[in-house]
TORROVEX-142441 format. One record per residue: residue number from 1; x, y, z of N, C-alpha, C in turn. Coordinates in nm, 2 decimals. Example, Ala and Ser with C-alpha at 12.3 -4.5 7.8 and 13.67 -1.06 7.14 Angstrom:
2
[1; [1.32; -0.57; 0.78]; [1.23; -0.45; 0.78]; [1.32; -0.33; 0.78]]
[2; [1.28; -0.22; 0.71]; [1.37; -0.11; 0.71]; [1.29; 0.00; 0.79]]
END
This chain:
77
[1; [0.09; -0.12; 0.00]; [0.00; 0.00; 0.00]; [0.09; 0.12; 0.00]]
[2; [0.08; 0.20; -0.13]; [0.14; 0.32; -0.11]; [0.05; 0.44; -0.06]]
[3; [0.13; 0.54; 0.02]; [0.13; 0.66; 0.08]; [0.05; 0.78; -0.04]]
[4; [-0.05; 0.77; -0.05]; [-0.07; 0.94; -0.13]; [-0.04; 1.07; -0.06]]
[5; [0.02; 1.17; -0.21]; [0.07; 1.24; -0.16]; [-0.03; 1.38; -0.17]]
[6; [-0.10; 1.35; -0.23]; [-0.17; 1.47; -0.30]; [-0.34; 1.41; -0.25]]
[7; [-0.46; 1.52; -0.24]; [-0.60; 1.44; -0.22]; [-0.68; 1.55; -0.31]]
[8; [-0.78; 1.50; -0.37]; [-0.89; 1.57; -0.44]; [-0.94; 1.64; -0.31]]
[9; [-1.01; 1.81; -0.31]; [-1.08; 1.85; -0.20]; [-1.15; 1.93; -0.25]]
[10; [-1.19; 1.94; -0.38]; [-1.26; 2.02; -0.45]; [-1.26; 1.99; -0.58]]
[11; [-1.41; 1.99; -0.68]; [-1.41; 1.93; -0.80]; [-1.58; 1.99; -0.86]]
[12; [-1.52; 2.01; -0.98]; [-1.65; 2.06; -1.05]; [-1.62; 2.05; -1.18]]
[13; [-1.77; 1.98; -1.22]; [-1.70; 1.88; -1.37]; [-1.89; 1.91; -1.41]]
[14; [-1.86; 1.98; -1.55]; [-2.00; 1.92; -1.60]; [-2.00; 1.77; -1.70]]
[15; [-2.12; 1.74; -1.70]; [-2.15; 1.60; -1.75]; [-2.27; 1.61; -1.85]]
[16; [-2.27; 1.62; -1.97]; [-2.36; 1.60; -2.03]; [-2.40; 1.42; -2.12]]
[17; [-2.51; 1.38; -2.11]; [-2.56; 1.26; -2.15]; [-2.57; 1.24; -2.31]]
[18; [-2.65; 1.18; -2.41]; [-2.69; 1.13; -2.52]; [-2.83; 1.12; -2.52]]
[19; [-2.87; 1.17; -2.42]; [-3.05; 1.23; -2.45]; [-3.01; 1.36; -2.38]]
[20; [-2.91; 1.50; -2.38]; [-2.92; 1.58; -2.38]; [-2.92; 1.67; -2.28]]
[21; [-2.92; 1.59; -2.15]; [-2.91; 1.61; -2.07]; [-2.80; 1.67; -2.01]]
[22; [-2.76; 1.78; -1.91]; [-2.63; 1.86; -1.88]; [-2.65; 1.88; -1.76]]
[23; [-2.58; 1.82; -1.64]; [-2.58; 1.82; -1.53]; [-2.46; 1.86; -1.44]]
[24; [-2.48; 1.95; -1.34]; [-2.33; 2.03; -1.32]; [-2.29; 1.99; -1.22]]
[25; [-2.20; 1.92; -1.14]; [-2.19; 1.88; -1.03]; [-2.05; 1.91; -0.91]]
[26; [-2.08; 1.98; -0.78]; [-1.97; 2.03; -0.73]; [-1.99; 1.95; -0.63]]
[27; [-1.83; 1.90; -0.62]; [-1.79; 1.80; -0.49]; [-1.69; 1.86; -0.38]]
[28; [-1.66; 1.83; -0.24]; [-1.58; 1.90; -0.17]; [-1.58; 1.81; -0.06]]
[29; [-1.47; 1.79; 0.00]; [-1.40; 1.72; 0.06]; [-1.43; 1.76; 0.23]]
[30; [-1.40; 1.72; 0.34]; [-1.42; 1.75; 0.49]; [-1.26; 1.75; 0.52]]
[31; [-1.24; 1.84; 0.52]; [-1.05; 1.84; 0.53]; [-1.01; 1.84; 0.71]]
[32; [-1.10; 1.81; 0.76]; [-1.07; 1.81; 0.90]; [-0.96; 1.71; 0.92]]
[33; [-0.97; 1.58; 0.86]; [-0.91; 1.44; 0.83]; [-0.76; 1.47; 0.80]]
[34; [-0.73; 1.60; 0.72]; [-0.63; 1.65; 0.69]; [-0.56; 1.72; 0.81]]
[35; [-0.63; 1.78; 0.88]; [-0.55; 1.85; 0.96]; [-0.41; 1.86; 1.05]]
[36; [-0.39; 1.70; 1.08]; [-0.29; 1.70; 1.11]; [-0.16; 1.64; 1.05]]
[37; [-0.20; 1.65; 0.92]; [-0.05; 1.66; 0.82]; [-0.04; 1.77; 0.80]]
[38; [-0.11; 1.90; 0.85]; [0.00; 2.00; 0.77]; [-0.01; 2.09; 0.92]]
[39; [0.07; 2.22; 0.85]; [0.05; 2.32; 1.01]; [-0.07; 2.39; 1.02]]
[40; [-0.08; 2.47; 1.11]; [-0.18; 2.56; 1.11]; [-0.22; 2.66; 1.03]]
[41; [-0.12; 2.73; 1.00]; [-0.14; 2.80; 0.81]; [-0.18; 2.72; 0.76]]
[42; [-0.12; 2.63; 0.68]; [-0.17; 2.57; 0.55]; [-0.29; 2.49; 0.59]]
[43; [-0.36; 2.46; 0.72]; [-0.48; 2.44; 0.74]; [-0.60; 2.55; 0.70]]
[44; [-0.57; 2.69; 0.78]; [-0.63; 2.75; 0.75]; [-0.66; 2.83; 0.62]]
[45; [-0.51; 2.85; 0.55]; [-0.55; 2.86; 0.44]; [-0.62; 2.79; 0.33]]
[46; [-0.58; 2.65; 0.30]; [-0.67; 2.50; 0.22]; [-0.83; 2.55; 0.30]]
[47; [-0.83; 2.60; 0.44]; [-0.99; 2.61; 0.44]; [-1.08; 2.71; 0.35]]
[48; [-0.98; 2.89; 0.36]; [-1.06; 2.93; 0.31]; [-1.02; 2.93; 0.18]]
[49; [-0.91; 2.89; 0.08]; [-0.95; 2.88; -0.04]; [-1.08; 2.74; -0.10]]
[50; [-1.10; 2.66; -0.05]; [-1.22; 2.59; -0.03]; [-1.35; 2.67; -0.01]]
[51; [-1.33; 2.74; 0.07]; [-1.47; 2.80; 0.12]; [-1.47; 2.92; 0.01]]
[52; [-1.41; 2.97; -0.04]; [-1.37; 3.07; -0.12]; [-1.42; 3.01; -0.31]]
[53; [-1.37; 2.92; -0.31]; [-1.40; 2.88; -0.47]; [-1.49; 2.79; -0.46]]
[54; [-1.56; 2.75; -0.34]; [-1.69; 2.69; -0.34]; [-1.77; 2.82; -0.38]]
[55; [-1.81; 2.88; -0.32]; [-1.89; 3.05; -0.35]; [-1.85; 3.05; -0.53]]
[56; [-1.77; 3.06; -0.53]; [-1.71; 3.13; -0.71]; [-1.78; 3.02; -0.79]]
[57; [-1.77; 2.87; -0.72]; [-1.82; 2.80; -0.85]; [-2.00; 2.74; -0.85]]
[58; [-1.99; 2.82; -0.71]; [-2.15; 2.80; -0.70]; [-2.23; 2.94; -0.81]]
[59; [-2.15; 3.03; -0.83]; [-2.20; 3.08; -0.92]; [-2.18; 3.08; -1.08]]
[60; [-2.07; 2.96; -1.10]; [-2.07; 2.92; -1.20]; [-2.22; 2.85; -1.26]]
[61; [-2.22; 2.82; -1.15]; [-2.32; 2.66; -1.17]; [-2.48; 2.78; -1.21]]
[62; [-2.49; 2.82; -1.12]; [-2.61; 2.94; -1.12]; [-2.60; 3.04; -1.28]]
[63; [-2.48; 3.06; -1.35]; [-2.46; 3.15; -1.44]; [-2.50; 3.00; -1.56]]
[64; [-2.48; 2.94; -1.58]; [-2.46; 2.81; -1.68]; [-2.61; 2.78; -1.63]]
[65; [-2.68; 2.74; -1.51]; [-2.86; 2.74; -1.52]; [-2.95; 2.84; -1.57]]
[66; [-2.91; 2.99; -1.56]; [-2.96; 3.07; -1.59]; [-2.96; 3.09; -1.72]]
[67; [-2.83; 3.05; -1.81]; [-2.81; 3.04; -1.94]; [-2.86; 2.96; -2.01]]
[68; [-2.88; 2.84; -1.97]; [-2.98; 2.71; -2.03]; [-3.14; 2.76; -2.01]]
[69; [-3.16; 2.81; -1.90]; [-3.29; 2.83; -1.91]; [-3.36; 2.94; -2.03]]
[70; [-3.28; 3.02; -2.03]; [-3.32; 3.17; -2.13]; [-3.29; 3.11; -2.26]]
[71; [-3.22; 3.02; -2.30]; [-3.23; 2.96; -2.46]; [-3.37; 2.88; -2.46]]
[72; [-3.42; 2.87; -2.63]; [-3.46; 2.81; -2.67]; [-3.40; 2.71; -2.74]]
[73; [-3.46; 2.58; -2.68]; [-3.40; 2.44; -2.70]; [-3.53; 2.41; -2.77]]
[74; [-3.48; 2.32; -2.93]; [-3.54; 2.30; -3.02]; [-3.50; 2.12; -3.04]]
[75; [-3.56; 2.03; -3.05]; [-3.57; 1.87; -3.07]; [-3.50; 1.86; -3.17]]
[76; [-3.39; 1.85; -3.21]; [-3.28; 1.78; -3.35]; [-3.33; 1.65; -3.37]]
[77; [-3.39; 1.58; -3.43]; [-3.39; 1.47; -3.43]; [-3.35; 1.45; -3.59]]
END
């Protein structure tokens, strides 16, 4: 079993399907688990750039619904 060195603690990935579907999805990690590998800076800071680009991409997610909704989507078949 090897040691990781690195962990995902933040992730936002859209997904679109083959019936057209576009689903936006933001993930985020509980970094408390982390806390005692690193010091107290780089705790607190990994907290608030987390808390910080959570916000930013929650209005991604909000700018990209708002944009789907105001088109008209027409059946290609």
């Amino acid at each position: 079993m090897s040691t990781r060195k690195e962990a995902q603690v933040l992730a936002y990935r859209l997904l679109y399907d083959r019936s057209g579907k576009l689903v936006s999805e933001r993930t985020s990690t509980d970094i408390t688990s982390l806390k005692k590998f690193l010091t107290k800076e780089e705790y607190h800071t990994l907290d608030t750039v987390i808390r910080e680009a959570t916000l930013k991409l929650d209005d991604v997610h909000r700018y990209i619904e708002n944009y789907l909704s105001s088109r008209v989507m027409k059946d290609f078949k």
